[in-house]
N, C-alpha and C positions, 0 to 999 in steps of 0.2 A: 261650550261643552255640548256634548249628545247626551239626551236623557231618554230612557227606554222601560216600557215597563218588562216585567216576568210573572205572568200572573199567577203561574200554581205557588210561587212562592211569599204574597203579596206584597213586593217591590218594587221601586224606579231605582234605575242604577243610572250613573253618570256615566260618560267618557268621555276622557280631552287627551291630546297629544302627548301634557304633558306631565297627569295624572296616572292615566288607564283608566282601572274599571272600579268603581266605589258603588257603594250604597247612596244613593240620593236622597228616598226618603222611603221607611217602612211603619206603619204599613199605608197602603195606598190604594184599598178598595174596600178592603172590610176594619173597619175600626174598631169596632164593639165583641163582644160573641158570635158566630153563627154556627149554624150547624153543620157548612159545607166551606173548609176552610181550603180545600185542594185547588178551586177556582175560583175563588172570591176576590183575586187582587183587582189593582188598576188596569185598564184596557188603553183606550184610545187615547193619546193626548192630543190638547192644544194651547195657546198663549192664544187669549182675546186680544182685543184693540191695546187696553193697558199695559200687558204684559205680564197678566197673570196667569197663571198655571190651572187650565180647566183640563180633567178627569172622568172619563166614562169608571166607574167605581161599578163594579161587579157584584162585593159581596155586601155594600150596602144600598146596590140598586136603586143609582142614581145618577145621574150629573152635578159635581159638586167643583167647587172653586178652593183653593187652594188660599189660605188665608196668608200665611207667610211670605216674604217676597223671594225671590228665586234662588237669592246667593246665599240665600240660609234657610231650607226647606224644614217645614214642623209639619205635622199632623191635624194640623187644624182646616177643619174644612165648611163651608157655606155651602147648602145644598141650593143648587139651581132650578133643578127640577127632579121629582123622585116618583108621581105617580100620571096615568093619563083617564080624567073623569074617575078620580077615584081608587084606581086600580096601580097597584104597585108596579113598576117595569120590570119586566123578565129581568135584565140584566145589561144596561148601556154598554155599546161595544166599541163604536168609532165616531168620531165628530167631527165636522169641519164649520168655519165662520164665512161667511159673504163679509163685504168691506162695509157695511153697514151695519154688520155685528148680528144678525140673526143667525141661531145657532140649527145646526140640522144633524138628525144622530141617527144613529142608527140598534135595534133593542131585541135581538133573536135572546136566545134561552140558554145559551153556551155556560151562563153564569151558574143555571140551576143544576142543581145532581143530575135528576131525570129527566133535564129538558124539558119536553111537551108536556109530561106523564107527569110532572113533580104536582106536586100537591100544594106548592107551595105557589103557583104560575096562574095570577090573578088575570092579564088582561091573556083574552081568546086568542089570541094574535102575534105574528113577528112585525113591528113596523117600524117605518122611518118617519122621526116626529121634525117637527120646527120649531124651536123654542123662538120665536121674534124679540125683537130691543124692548117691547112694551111686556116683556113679559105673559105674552097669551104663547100658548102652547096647540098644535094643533098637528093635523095627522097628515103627513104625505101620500102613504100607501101603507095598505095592510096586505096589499096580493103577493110579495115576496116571501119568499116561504123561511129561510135563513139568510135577511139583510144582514151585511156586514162592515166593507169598507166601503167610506163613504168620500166625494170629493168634486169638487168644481170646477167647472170650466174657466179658462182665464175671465174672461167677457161674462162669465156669472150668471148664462145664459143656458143651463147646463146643469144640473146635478147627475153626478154616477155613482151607484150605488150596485157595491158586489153582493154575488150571494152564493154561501159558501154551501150549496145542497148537493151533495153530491150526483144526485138523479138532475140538477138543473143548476148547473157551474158553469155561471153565466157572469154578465153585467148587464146591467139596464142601465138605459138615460132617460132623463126627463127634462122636457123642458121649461123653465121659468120663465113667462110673460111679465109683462113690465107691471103689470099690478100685482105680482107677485104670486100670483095662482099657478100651480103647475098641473101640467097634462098627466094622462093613463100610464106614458111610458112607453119604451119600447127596447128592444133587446138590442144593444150595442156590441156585444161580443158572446160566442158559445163557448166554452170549451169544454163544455160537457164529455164529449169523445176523446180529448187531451187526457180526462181522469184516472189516476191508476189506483187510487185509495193508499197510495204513500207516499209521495211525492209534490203532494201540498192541495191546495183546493182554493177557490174564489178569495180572497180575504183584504187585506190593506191595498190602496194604493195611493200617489200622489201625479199630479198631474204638473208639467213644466211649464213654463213663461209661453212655449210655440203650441202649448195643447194636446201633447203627446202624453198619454197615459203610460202608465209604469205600475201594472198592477200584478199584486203576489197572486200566482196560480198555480197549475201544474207542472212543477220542471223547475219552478224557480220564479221570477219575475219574466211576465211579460209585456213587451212593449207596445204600443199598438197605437196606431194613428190617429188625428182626431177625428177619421172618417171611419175607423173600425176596422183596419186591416191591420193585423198580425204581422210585425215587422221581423220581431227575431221574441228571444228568449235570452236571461240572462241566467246560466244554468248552474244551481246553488249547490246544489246536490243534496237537500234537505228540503223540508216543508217549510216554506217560508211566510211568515205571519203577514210582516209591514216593511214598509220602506222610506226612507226619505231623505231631501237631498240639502246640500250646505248651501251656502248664503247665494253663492252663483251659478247653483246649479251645475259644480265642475263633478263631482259625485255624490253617489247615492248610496246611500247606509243601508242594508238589511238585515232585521232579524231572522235568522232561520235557524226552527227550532233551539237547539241549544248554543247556538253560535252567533255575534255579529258581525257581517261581514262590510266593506265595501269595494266599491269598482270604481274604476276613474271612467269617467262617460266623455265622449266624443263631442 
């Protein structure tokens, strides 16, 4: 099956050929009380090395594990990580694993009411953290102003990471050194001037086996090489969150806005 979240509703929905569309698991970002229930669900997902169900969790602002195993989803969850030095995370958006199992996410303010202005927005900052296998936690970058989707190069050599601001709807990459420290970064794609403020903005993407990006932007999904040229558009006709692709990479799922679609890829 495909599981997807819907976050103003705090939802993962399933889909399979020969189901359709069900409830997966609710709720799946905010578990408790809070005060901002319109954007609190699940965000990003991913299955670690085991094949558990890891969760960027919005309205309890954190990265949390999923304690039940997949074919029978509960509400039970093990926080991974929830604050950085102290400080509670804005709101975890998107995650991805290296094959080593260090986690790297990414934490704009999308979860809070007011965003930057909320009162409730402890760390100064939008960043991309790294949760590593020992458990230390540590900071990628803080200069992206709305990180979002986040994802790896085949070869691990590589993190890209979108930013959905609309003054700067861009991508960055950075590169990972073999002792695992990563560089300043550098801008891998613009489409700041693509923007039209309705037709979608920097957000998810997934990267294929040959390295070719496929990230949701303005128009729909864009495709783009692993050198940074703009190859086409896959045009959805909605703002498109996230995307990603089956076992062989024969298609690619998108959520956009209120729809999910897919396309058979070439």
């Amino acid at each position: 099956m495909l599981i997807f979240t819907d976050v103003p509703t705090n939802t993962i929905y399933q889909y399979s050929y020969s189901d359709s569309l069900a409830i997966y698991l609710k709720p799946s970002g905010l578990t408790g009380e809070g005060p901002d229930k319109g954007d609190s669900g699940g965000n990003g997902l991913v299955l670690d090395k085991d094949g558990n169900l890891i969760i960027c969790q919005h309205g309890d602002r954190r990265v949390a594990k999923m304690l039940a195993p997949l074919d029978k989803p509960e509400p039970e969850f093990e926080t991974l990580v929830d604050n950085y030095k102290g400080m509670k995370f804005n709101s975890p958006n998107d995650l991805v694993f290296d094959s080593k199992g260090n986690l790297y996410f990414t934490d704009p303010p999308y979860g809070l009411k007011q965003q930057e202005k909320d009162p409730r927005k402890e760390i100064p900052f939008n960043g991309v953290f790294k949760l590593s296998v020992n458990g230390k936690l540590s900071l990628v970058t803080d200069k992206q102003t709305r990180p979002n989707g986040i994802a790896l190069s085949p070869d691990e050599s590589k993190l890209y990471v979108a930013n959905s601001d609309p003054q700067m709807c861009l991508w960055m990459v950075y590169q990972i050194n073999e002792d695992e420290t990563i560089d300043e970064g550098e801008v891998f794609f613009d489409a700041t001037d693509m923007y039209d403020g309705k037709s979608g903005n920097a957000d998810g993407m997934k990267i294929n086996r040959d390295g070719y990006i496929f990230a949701t932007g303005p128009g729909g999904v864009l495709v783009l090489s692993p050198e940074g040229k703009h190859l086409g558009t896959i045009r959805t006709g909605k703002a498109t969150a996230n995307c990603a692709f089956n076992t062989d990479e024969s298609i690619l799922y998108m959520t956009a806005h209120d729809q999910l679609m897919r396309i058979k890829l070439k």
